[in-house]
N, C-alpha and C positions, 0 to 999 in steps of 0.2 A: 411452562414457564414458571419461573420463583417468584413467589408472592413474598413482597417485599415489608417488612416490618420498619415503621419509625424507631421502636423501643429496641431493635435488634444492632444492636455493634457487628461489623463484618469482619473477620479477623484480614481480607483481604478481597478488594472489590480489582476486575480488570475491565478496562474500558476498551471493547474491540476486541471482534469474533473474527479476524483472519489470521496468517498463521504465525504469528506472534503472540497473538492473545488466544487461540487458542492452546498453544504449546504453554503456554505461562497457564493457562488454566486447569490442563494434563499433569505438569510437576505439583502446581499447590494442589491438587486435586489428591495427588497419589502422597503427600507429606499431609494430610486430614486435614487440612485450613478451609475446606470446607470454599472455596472459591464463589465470589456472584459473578458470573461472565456481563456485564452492560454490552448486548450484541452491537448499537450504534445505527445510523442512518442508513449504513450499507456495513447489511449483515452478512459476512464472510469474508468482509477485504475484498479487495479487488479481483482476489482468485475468484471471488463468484460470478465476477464475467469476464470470464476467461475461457476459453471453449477447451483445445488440449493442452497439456502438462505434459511436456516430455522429460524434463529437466529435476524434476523430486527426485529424489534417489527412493529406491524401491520398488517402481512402478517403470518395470520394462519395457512394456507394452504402452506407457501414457497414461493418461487417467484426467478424467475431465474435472475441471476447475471448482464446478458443486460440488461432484461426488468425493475429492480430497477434503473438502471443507465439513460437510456432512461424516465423511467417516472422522477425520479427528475430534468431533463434538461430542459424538457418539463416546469414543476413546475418553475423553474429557469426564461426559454424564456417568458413564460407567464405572469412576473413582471417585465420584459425589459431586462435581461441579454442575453449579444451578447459572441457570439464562435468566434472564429477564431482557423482553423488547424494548427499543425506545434510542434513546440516545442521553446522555449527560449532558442538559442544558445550563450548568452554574457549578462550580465546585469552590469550597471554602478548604484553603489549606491552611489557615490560621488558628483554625480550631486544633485540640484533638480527642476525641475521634474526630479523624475529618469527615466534612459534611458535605455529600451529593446531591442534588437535583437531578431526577432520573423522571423525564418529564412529569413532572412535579411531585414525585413521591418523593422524601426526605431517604436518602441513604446515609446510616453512618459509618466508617470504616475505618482501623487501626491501621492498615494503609493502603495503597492503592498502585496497579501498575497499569500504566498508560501506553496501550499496545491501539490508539488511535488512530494509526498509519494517515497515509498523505493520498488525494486524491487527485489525478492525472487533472492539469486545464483542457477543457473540452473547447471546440470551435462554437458549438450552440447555434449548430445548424442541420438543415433535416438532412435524415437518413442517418445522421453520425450515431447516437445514441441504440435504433433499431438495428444498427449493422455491428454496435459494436461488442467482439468475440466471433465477430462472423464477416472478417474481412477491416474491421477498423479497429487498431492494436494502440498500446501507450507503450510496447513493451518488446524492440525489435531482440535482444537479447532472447525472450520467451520464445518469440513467435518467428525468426526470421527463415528457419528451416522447413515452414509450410509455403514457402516462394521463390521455391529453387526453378531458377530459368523462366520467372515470372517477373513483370511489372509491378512495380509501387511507386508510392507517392512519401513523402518524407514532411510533414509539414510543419516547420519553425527555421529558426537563424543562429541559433547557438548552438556552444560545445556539445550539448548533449545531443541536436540534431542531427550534427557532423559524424558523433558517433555513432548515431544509429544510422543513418547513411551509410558511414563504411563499415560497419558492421554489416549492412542487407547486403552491400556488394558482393559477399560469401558465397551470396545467393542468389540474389535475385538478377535477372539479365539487364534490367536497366531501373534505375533507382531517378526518381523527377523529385528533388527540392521545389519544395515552394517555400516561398518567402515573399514575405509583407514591402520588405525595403530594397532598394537598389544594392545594397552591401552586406553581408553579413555580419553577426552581433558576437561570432566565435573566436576563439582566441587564433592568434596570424598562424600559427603551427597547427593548427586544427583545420582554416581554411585554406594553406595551402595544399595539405594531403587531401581536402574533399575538391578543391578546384582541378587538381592535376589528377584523378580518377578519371579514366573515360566511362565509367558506366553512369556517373553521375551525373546528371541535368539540371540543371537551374533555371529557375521559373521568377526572377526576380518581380518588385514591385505589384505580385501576384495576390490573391486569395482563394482558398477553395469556400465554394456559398453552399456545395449541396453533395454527400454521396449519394451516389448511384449505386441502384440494384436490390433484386429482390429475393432477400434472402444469404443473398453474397453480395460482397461487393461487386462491380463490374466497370466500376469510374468514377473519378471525380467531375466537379461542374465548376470552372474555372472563372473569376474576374478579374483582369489588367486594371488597376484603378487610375494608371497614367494613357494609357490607350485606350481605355473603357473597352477591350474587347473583352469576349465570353464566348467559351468555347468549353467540348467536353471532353475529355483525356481518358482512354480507355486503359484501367490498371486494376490489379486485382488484388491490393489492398492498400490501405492507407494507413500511416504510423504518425504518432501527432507526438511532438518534443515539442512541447511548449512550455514545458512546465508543470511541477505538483503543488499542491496548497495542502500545507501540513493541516491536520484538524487539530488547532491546539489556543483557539480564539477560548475558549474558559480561563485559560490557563495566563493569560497576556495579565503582567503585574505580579503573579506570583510566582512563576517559574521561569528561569532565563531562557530566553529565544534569542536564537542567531536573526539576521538580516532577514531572512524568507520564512523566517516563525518557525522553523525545527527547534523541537527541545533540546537542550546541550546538557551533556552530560556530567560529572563531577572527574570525570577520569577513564580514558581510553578500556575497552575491554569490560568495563561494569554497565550495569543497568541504572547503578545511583544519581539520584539529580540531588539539587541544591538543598531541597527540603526533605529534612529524612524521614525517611516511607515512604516516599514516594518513588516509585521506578520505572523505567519505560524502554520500551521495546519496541524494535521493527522499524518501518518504515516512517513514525512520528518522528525520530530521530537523524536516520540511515538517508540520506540523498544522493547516496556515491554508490550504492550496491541494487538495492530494493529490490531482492529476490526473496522467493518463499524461503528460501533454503534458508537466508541470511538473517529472516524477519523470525523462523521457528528456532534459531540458535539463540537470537537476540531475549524472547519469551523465555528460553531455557533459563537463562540466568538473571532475568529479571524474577521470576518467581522463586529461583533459589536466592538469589540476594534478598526479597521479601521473607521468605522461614528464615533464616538465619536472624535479619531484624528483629522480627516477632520473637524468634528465642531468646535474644540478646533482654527484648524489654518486659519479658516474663511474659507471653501471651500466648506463646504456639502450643496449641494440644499437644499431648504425646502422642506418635502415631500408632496405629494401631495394625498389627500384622508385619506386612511384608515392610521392609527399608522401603523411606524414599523415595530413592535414588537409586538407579541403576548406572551405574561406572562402568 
């Protein structure tokens, strides 16, 4: 890990080791800005509990979730980008160099790109956490082709449930919503394509209290809070849409956030936010895609929109060797 200097200026610090900040860590790595990757509370992004990856390009065969995460770091260290553990507890963007709190070491940085992605709402109930990349997913899109002709469970009431609902239907033989309320919370065109599905089931005024299984899933553990009944539903995996929680609570008063605290950007297609040098990438931003694919394009051009800054305000080394960039 990079042993972190007060007295050291970073020509460019990235907040978050999944694959947006690693890929932003890769490009400034290989343009010599000499990169501090701030690995974050959960280091690797979400890929790192993720069991298989079918869906990266390049990896025919799959490739599990660590070992994508682990090989780009690698890829990353190998062009001079430095880790450091921890997470960024305070950041001053009023200054410049701006100034980080990296559990309580002083970072300073010429700028900074924010690849602090968004973390799935958990139910915070037993089994969920131990099962989950081993039968309990946030990510039917990733995952929905390991439940072909198989049982799941779908659990929330909005758009983005409805979608992963009829998304599993591709696959799996019978798809069980549950849901907290008597009605759904999705938009009337979203529940009526999931109401008129017959593979779909609906579990209203429901909660799931506990998964089952060891090792795999093997069921959910069911309470009717209008019926008080409780019962156990045998299915082999569970998918929770209930929502993500951008990591970007430093950031609230200096940098604009939408309604649900995603960063907002200065302009479709850029990395740029409101304060310049500052940049962000991936899933901090992204609430309509959140794919690795989407999160390592997003890194791409947050780190080259950061060289190009750096160029602009006379700070970027000249590189040395190879271009770049590869075009």
């Amino acid at each position: 890990m990079a042993i972190v200097s007060a007295r050291r200026v970073e020509n460019v610090v990235i907040l978050g080791s999944g694959c947006a900040g690693l890929t932003a860590a890769i490009y400034a790595a290989r343009a010599n800005l000499e990169p501090l990757v701030v690995l974050g509370v959960e280091s690797g992004g979400q890929l790192s509990l993720t069991t298989d990856v079918e869906n990266y390009p390049g990896f025919p065969e799959g490739i599990q979730g660590p070992d994508l995460i682990q090989r780009m770091k690698q890829q990353a260290a190998r062009f001079g980008a430095r880790f450091v553990a921890g997470d960024a507890l305070a950041a001053d963007l009023s200054q410049r160099p701006f100034l980080l709190d990296v559990e309580g070491e002083a970072v300073r940085t010429m700028s900074l790109i924010v690849c602090s992605g968004a973390s799935a709402r958990m139910l915070d109930i037993p089994g969920e956490r131990r099962l989950l990349g081993h039968g309990v997913s946030t990510c039917a899109t990733c995952d929905a082709a390991f439940y072909r002709d198989r049982e799941v469970v779908v659990v929330g009431g909005g758009d983005s449930a409805m979608e992963e609902a009829l998304f599993l239907t591709r696959f799996a033989a019978r798809v069980h919503v549950v849901h907290r309320r008597e009605h759904l919370r999705a938009s009337k065109i979203m529940q009526e394509r999931s109401l008129a599905n017959p593979k779909i089931r609906f579990l209203w005024n429901t909660h799931v209290t506990e998964v089952l299984g060891d090792g795999e899933v093997t069921g959910v553990r069911l309470w009717n809070h209008v019926t008080d009944e409780r019962w156990d539903l045998p299915a082999d995996g569970m998918f929770l849409a209930i929502g993500h929680v951008p990591n970007t609570v430093i950031f609230r008063e200096q940098l604009p956030l939408d309604g649900q605290g995603y960063l907002v950007l200065k302009e479709p297609g850029r990395s740029l936010t409101e304060v310049e040098g500052v940049f962000a990438g991936g899933d901090v931003h992204d609430h309509v895609y959140r794919q690795a694919v989407t999160a390592a394009g997003a890194g791409c051009r947050a780190a080259m929109d950061a060289e190009r800054y750096l160029e602009r305000i006379g700070h970027a080394p000249q590189p040395a060797g190879a271009p770049a960039h590869e075009r």
